[in-house]
N, C-alpha and C positions, 0 to 999 in steps of 0.2 A: 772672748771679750764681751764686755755687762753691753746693754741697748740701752737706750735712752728711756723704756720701760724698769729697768733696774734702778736707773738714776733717780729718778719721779718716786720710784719706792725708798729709797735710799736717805732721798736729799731729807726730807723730813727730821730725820732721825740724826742729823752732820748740821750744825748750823752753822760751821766753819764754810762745810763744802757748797751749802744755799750761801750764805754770803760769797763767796768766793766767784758761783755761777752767775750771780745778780750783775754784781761788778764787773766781770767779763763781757757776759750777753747787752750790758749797755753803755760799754765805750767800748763792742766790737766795731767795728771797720769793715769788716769784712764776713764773708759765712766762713772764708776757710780759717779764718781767727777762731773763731767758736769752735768749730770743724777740731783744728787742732787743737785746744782746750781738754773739751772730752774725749781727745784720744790720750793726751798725757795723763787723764785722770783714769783711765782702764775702760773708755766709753763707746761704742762704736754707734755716731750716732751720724746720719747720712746730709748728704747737704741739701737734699729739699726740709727733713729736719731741721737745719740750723737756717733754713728761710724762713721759717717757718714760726720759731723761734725768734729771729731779728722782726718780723713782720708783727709780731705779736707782743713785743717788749716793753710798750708799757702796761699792759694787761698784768703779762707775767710781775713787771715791779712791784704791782697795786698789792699781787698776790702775797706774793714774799712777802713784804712790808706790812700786810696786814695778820701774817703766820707768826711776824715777831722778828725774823732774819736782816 
């Protein structure tokens, strides 16, 4: 299974799958919501990862939305 290092490489390139993560990571609810997001997407990404991630989600938005996603 890809790591959340694959994904960050990946996402760039899928702006399906960056939109896709946006929209998850901010109307998750939950870490294990995200959790299993990127396991259904072939992701093996850990749940201090996906705290880490909800902890940091508007950052992350700014990002995205300013990459074009």
């Amino acid at each position: 299974m890809k790591t959340l290092v694959d994904f960050v490489i990946e996402m760039p390139a899928d702006a399906a799958l960056a939109q896709e993560a946006k929209q998850t990571i901010l109307a998750a609810s939950s870490i294990n919501e995200v959790q299993q997001w990127f396991a259904a997407k072939g992701y093996a990404v850990s749940e201090q990862e996906c705290v880490r991630l909800i902890e940091n989600k508007v950052k992350l938005e700014q990002t995205i939305v300013k990459a074009g996603y």
